[in-house]
NUMARRO-915676 format. One record per residue (C-alpha): residue number from 0; residue in three letters; x, y, z. Coordinates in steps of 0.1 Angstrom, whole numbers, padded with zeros to 4 digits. Layout:
! residues N
ATOM   i  aa     u     v     w
ATOM NUM ALA     X     Y     Z
...
//
This chain:
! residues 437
ATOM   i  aa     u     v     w
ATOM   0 UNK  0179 -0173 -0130
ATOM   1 UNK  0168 -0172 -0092
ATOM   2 UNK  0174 -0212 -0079
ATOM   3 UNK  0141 -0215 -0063
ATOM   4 UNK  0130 -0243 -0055
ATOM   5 UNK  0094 -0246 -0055
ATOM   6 UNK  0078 -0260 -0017
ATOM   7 UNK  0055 -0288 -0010
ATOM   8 UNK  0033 -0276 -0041
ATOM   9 UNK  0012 -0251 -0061
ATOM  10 UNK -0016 -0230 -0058
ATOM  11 UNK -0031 -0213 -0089
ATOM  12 UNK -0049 -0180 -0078
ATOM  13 UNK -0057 -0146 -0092
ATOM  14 UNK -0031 -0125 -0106
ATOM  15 UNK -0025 -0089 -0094
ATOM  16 UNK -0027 -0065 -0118
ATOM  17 UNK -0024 -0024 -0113
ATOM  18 UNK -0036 -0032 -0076
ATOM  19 UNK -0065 -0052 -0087
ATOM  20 UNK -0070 -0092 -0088
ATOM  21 UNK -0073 -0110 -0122
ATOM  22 UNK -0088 -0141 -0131
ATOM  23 UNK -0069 -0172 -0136
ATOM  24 UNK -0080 -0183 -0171
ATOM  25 UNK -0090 -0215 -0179
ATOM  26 UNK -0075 -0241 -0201
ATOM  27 UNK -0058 -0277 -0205
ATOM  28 UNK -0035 -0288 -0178
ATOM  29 UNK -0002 -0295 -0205
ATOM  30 UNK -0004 -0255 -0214
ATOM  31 UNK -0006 -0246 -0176
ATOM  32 UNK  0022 -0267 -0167
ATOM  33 UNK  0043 -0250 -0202
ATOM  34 UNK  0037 -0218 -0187
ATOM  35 UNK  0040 -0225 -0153
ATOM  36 UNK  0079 -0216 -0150
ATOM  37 UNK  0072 -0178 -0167
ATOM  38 UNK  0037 -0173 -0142
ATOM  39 UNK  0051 -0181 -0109
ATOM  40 UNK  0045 -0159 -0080
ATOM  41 UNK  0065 -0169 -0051
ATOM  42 UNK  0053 -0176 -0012
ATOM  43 UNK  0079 -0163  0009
ATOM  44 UNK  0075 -0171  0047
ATOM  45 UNK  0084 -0141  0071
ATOM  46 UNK  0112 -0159  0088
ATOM  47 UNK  0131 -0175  0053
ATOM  48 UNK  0158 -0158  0041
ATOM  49 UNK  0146 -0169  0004
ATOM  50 UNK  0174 -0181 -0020
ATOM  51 UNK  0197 -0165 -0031
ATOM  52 UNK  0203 -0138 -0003
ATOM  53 UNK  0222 -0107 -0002
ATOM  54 UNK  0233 -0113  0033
ATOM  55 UNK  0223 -0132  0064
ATOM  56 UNK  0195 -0115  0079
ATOM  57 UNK  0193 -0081  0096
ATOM  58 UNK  0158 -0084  0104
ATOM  59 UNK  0154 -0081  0145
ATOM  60 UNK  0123 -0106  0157
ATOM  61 UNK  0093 -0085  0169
ATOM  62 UNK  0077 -0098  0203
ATOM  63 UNK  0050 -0121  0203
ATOM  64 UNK  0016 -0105  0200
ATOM  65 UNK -0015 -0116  0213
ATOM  66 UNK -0036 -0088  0195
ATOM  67 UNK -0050 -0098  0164
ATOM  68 UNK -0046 -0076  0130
ATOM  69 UNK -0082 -0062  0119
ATOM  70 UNK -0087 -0074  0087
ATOM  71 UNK -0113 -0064  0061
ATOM  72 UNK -0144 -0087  0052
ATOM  73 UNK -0133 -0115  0035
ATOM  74 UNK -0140 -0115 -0004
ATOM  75 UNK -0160 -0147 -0006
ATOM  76 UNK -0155 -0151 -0046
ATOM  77 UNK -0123 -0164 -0042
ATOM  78 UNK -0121 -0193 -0011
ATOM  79 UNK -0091 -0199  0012
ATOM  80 UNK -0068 -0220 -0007
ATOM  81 UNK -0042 -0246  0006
ATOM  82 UNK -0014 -0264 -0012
ATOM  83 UNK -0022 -0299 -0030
ATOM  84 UNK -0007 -0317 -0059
ATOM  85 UNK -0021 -0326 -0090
ATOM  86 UNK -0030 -0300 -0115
ATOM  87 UNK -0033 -0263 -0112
ATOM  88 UNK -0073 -0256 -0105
ATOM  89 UNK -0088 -0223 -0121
ATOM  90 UNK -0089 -0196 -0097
ATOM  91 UNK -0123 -0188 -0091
ATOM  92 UNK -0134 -0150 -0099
ATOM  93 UNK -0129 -0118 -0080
ATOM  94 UNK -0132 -0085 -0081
ATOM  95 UNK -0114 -0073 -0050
ATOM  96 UNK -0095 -0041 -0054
ATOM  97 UNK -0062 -0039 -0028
ATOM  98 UNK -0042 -0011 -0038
ATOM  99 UNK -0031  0003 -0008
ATOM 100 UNK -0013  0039 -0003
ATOM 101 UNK  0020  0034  0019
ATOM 102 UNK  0010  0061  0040
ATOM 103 UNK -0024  0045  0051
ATOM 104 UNK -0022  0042  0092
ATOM 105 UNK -0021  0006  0104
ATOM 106 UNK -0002 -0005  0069
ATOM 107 UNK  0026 -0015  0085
ATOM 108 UNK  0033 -0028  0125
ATOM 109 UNK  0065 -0021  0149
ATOM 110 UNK  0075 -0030  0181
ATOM 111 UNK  0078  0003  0201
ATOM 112 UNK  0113  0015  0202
ATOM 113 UNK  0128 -0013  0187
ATOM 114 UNK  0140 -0016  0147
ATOM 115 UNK  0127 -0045  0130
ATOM 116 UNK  0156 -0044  0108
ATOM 117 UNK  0193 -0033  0116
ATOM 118 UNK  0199 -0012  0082
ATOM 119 UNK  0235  0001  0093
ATOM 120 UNK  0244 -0039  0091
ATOM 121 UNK  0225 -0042  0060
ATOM 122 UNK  0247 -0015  0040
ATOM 123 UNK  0278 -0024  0060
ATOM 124 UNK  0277 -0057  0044
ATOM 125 UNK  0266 -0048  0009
ATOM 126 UNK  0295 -0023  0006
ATOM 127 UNK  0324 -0045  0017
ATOM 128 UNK  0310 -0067 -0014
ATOM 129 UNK  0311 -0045 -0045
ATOM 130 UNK  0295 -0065 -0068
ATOM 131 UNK  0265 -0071 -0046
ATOM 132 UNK  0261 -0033 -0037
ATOM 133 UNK  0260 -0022 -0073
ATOM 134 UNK  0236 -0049 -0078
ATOM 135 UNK  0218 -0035 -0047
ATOM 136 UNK  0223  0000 -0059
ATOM 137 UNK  0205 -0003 -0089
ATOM 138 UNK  0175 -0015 -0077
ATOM 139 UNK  0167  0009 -0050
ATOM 140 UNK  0177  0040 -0069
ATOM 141 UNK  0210  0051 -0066
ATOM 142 UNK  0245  0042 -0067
ATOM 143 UNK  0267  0022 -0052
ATOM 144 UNK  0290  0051 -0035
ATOM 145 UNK  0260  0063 -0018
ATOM 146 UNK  0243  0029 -0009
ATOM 147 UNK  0245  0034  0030
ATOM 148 UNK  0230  0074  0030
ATOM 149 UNK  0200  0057  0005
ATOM 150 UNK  0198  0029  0031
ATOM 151 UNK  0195  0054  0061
ATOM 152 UNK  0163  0073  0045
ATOM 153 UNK  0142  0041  0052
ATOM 154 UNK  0123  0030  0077
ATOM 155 UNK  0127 -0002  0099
ATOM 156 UNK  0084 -0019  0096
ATOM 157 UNK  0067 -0049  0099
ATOM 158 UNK  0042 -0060  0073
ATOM 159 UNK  0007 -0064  0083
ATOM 160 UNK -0007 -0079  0053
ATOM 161 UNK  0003 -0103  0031
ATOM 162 UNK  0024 -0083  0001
ATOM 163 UNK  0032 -0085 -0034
ATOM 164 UNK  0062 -0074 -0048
ATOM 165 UNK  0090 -0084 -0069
ATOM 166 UNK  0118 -0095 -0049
ATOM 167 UNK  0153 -0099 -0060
ATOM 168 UNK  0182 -0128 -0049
ATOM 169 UNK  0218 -0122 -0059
ATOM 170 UNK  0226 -0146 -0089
ATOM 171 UNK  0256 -0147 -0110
ATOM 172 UNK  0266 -0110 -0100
ATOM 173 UNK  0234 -0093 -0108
ATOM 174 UNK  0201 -0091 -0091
ATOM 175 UNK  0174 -0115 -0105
ATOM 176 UNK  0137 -0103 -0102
ATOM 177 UNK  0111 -0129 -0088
ATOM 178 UNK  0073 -0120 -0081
ATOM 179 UNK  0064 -0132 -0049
ATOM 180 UNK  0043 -0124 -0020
ATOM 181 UNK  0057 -0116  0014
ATOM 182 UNK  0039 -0129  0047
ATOM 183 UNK  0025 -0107  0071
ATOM 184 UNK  0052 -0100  0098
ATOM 185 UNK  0080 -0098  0077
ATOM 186 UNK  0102 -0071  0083
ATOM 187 UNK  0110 -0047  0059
ATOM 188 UNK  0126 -0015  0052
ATOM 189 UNK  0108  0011  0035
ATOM 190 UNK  0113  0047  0019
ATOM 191 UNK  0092  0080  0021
ATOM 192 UNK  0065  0069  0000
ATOM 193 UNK  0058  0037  0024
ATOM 194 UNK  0068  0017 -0004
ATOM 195 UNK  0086 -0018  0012
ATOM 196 UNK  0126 -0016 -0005
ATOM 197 UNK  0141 -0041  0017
ATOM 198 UNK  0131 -0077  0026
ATOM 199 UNK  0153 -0077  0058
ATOM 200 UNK  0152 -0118  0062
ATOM 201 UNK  0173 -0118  0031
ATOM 202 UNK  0188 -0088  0027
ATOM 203 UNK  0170 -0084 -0007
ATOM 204 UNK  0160 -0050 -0029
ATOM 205 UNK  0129 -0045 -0036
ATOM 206 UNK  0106 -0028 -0061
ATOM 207 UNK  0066 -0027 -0072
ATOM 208 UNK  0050 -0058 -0086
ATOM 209 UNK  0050 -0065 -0124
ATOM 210 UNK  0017 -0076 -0136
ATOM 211 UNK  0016 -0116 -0143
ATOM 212 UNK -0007 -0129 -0167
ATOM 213 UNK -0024 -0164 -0156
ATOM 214 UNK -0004 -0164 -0125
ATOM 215 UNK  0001 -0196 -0104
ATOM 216 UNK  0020 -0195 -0067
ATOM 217 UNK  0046 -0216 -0059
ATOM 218 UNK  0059 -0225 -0023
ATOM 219 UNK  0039 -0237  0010
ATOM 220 UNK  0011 -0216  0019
ATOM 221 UNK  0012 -0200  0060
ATOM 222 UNK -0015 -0209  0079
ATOM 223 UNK -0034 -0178  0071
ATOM 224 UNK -0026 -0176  0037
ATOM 225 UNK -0055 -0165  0018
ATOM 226 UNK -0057 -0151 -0022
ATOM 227 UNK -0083 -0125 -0020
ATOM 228 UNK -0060 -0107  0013
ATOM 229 UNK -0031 -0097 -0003
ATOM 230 UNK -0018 -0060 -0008
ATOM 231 UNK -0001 -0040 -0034
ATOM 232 UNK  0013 -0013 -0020
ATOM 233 UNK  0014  0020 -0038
ATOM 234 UNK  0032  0053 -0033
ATOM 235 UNK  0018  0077 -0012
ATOM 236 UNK  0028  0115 -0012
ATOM 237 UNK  0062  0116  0016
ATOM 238 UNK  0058  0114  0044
ATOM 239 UNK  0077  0128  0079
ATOM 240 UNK  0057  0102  0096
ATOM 241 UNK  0045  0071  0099
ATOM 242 UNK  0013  0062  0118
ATOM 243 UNK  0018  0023  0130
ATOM 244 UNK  0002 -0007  0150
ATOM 245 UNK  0020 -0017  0178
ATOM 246 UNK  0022 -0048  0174
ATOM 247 UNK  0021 -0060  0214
ATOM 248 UNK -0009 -0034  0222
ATOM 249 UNK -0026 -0032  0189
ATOM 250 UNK -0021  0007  0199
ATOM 251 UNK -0012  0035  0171
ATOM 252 UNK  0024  0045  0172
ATOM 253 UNK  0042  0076  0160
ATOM 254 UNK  0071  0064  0141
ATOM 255 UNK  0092  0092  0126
ATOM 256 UNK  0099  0082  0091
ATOM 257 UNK  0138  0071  0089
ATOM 258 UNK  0138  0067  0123
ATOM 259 UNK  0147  0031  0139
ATOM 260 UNK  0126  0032  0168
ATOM 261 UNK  0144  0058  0192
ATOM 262 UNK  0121  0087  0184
ATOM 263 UNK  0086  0063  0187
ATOM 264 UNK  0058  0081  0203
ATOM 265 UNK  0020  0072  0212
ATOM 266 UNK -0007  0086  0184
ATOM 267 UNK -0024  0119  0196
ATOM 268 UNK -0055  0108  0210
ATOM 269 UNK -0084  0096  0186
ATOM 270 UNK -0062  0086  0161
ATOM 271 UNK -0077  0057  0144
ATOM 272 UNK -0059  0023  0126
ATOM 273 UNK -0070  0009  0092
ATOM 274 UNK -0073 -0026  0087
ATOM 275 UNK -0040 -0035  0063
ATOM 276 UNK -0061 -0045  0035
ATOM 277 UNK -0090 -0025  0027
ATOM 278 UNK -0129 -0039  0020
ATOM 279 UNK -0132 -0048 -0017
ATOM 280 UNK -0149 -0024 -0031
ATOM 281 UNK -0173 -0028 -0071
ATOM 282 UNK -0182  0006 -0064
ATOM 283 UNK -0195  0024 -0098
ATOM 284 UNK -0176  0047 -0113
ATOM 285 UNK -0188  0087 -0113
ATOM 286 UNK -0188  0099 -0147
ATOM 287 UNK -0155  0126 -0150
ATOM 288 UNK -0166  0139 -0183
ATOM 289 UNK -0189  0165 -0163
ATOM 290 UNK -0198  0172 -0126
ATOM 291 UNK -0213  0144 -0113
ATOM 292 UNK -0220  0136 -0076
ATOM 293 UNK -0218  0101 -0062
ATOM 294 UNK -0225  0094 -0025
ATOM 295 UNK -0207  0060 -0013
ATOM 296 UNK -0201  0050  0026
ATOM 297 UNK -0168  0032  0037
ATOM 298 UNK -0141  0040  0059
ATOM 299 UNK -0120  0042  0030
ATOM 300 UNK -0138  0048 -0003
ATOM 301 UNK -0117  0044 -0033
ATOM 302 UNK -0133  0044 -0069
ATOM 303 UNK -0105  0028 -0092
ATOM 304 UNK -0116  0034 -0132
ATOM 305 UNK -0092  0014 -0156
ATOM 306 UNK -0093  0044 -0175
ATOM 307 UNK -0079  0067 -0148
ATOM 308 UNK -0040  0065 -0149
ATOM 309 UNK -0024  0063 -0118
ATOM 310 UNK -0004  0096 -0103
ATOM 311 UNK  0033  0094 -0109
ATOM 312 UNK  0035  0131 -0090
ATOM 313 UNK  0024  0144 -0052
ATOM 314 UNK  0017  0182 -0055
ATOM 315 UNK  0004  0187 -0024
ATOM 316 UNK  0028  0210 -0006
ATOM 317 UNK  0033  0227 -0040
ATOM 318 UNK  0003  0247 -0036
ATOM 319 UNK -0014  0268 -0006
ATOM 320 UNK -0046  0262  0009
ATOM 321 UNK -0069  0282  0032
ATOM 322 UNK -0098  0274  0053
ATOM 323 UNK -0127  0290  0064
ATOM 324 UNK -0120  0281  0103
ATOM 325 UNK -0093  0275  0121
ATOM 326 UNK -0093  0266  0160
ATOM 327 UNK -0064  0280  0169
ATOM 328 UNK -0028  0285  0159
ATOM 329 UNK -0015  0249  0164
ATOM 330 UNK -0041  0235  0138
ATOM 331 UNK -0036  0263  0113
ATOM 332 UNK -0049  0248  0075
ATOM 333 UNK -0013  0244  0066
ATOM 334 UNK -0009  0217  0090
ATOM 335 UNK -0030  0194  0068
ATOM 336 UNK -0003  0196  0040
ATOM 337 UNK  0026  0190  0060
ATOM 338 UNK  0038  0160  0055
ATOM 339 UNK  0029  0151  0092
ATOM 340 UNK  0001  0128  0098
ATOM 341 UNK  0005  0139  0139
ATOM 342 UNK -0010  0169  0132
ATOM 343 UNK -0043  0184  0119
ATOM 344 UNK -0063  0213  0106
ATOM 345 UNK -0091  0222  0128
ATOM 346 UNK -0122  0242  0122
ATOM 347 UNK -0147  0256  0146
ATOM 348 UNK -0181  0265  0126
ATOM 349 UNK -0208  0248  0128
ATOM 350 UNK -0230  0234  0099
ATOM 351 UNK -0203  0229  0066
ATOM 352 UNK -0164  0239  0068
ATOM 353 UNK -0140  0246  0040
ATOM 354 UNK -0109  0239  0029
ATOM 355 UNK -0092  0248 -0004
ATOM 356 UNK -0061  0237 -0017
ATOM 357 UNK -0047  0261 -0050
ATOM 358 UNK -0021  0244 -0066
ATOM 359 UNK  0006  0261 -0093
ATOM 360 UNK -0006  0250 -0123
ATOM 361 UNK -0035  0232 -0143
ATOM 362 UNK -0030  0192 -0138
ATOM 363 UNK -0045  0162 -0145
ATOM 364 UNK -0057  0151 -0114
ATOM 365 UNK -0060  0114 -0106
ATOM 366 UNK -0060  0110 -0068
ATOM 367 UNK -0072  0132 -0039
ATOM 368 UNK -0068  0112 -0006
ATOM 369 UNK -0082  0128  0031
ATOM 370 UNK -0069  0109  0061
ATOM 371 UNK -0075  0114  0094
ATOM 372 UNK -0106  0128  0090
ATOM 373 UNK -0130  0133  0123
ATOM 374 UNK -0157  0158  0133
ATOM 375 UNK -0178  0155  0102
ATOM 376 UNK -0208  0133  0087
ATOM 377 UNK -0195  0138  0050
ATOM 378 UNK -0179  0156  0027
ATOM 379 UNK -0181  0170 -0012
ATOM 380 UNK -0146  0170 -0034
ATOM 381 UNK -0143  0191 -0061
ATOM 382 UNK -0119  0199 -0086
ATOM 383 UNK -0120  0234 -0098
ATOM 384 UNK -0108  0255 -0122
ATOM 385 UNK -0082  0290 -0119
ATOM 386 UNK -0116  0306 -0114
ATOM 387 UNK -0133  0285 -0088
ATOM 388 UNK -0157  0267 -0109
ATOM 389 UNK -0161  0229 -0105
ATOM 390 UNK -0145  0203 -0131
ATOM 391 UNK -0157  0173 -0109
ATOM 392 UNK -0176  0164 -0080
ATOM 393 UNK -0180  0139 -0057
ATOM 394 UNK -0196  0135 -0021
ATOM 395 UNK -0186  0111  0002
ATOM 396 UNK -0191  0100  0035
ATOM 397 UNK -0165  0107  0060
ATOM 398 UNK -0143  0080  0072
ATOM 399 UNK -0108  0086  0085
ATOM 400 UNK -0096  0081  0050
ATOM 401 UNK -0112  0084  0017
ATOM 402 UNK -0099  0082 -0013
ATOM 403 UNK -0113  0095 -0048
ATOM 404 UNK -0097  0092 -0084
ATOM 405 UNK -0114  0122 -0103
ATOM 406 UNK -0094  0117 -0134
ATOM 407 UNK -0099  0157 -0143
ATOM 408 UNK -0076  0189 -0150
ATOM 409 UNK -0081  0214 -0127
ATOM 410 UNK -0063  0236 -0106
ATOM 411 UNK -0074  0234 -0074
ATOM 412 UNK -0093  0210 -0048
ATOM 413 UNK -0122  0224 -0026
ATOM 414 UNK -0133  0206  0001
ATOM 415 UNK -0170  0213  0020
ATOM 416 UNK -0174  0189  0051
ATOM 417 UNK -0205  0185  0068
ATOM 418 UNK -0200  0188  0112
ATOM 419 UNK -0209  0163  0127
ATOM 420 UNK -0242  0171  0149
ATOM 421 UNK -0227  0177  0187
ATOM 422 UNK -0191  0178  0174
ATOM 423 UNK -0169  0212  0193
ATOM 424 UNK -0149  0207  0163
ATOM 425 UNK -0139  0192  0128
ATOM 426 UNK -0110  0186  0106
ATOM 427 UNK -0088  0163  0090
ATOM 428 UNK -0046  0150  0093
ATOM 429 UNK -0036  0153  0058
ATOM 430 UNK -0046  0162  0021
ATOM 431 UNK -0030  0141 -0006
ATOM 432 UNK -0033  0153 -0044
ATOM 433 UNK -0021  0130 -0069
ATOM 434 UNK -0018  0142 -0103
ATOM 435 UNK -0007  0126 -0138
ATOM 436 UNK  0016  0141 -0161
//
């Protein structure tokens, strides 16, 4: 077992489960305490190396920064919480929704050509310790001979938000899970999804979160440390890029993914940054069962139905799309399904565009995600069928990144955006489709 020492005291909040915040149940203080030990969900400060590290740290320390992170509205069901003894209070209840993609821009943070984290030390010192590479290894997905190529793939970041995960320290020659959140500004490592691997402080694997039941956190709340701001970060389709804050300039940065800063370049122009942590959204669910049209205004609108599974495959660039404009040959439709989020589709007409992906085969579809949207006032998702005809429909309005769980099989995704009144021209970075199989 990890030997983690719990800090200056406990705070009982909500409990992340699938993305979403559950409630705390209530009940008498000698069952809390009981299950205290299995519930705990650790605070780990950005500059601890934790117990039980891999290695020393390999995480580089960012400049200061005198530009403040955007953050969402606060979620004012669930209050700011500080550490006190004495029993574990009920978390109040909330509703708050945080799932967020790992390729949403403004996730994550660097300072501009300069790693966070120094992987090549990182696998250097894991494979001159065998036992802690294959402990390593197993975590993150491969084995322990090709540890330092797995390591190179990621990409040297710096939380924005406050993130859960489950964390492991090195104990008794294996790797021992903990749930804990990390503090914004931590440095991490991360792969091709955006999905945080490496806690560089510690030189710890990481994976997703594992849903806790009546969860309680242990350790000393940061100064900003608040229950109803903390992410779960989900995998997005791969990406070749990331798009970044800079974390001296607030600016957006180009940061090739598995790149350690050499390769940084400014965002083309227009490109915009998303708060970390998204607005919570109660949003009703559209009815999947038929075509159904729901209308819903938020830079990212994301309608998450318990029901709906999550995707567990990106088909995107498994299928070919078309367009019904196209500017010119540098924003071709195929540039919206390239991986790239420093490039866009383009379209000319005025009144409504559209685009069409067609993917290989009929799918459950679970997640279609637009970002980098500009140009347009709104615009209607469907999922069709091999013959064009709609399985589901939803119309949003047009924020630089929507996201909507149609929970359908179809085989293909049709897009019609609505120009923007005065705009010389409209598109979007990248289409995501997320299917379930």
């Amino acid at each position: 077992m990890p030997k983690w020492a719990p800090i200056a005291g406990v705070v009982a909040v909500v409990a992340l489960i699938g993305g979403a915040f559950a409630l705390l149940g209530g009940g008498d203080d000698d069952s809390t305490d009981q299950a205290g030990a299995r519930n705990e969900v650790f605070l780990e400060a950005a500059a601890e190396p934790g117990p039980d590290p891999f290695t020393p740290s390999v995480a580089t320390p960012p400049p200061p920064s005198t530009v403040p992170v955007p953050t969402a509205p606060p979620n004012t069901a669930a209050p700011r919480t500080t550490a006190r003894p004495g029993p574990r209070p009920t978390a109040p209840p909330s509703t708050a929704i945080r799932s967020v993609a790992g390729n949403r821009p403004g996730l994550f943070g660097v300072a501009r050509s300069q790693p966070s984290c120094d992987g090549a030390r990182l696998a250097s010192q894991l494979v001159a310790d065998p036992a802690k590479a294959a402990a390593f290894a197993t975590i993150v997905g491969t084995t322990a001979d090709q540890l330092a190529a797995r390591i190179d793939t990621f990409t040297p970041l710096i939380l924005q938000a406050d993130t859960r995960v489950t964390n492991h320290g090195f104990d008794d020659g294996s790797a021992a899970p903990r749930q804990s959140v990390l503090e914004a500004g931590t440095a991490v490592l991360v792969d091709a999804t955006g999905v945080p691997r490496v806690r560089c402080s510690g030189g710890t694997p990481l994976s997703e979160p594992a849903a806790v039941a009546g969860a309680t956190f242990s350790g000393a709340p940061w100064p900003r440390f608040d229950p109803a701001a903390i992410s779960v970060v989900s995998p997005s389709q791969p990406v070749t890029a990331f798009v970044v804050r800079e974390v001296t300039t607030g600016q957006p940065i180009i940061r090739p993914a598995g790149t350690d800063g050499a390769a940084d370049a400014p965002a083309p122009p227009n490109t915009r940054l998303e708060p970390p942590i998204p607005p919570a959204t109660t949003e009703p669910t559209p009815t999947t069962s038929t075509t159904s049209t729901t209308v819903a205004s938020a830079s990212t609108t994301g309608i998450d139905d318990a029901n709906i599974p999550q995707p567990n495959a990106f088909v995107t660039r498994d299928g070919e799309v078309s367009a019904s404009s196209e500017t010119d040959a540098a924003s071709v439709a195929a540039r919206a399904i390239d991986g790239d989020p420093g490039t866009s589709w383009f379209g000319d007409s005025s009144g409504s565009l559209q685009f069409t992906w067609t993917g290989r085969q009929d799918d459950l579809v679970t997640r279609v995600r637009i970002t980098g949207g500009t140009g347009f006032t709104r615009v209607k998702v469907e999922v069709v069928d091999e013959l064009g005809d709609p399985d589901f429909e939803q119309t949003v309005d047009i924020g630089s990144d929507i996201v909507v769980r149609p929970g359908v099989e179809g085989r293909g995704i049709r897009l019609t955006f609505t120009q923007a009144p005065g705009a010389d021209r409209a598109g979007f970075a990248e289409l995501e489709v997320g299917v379930t199989r």
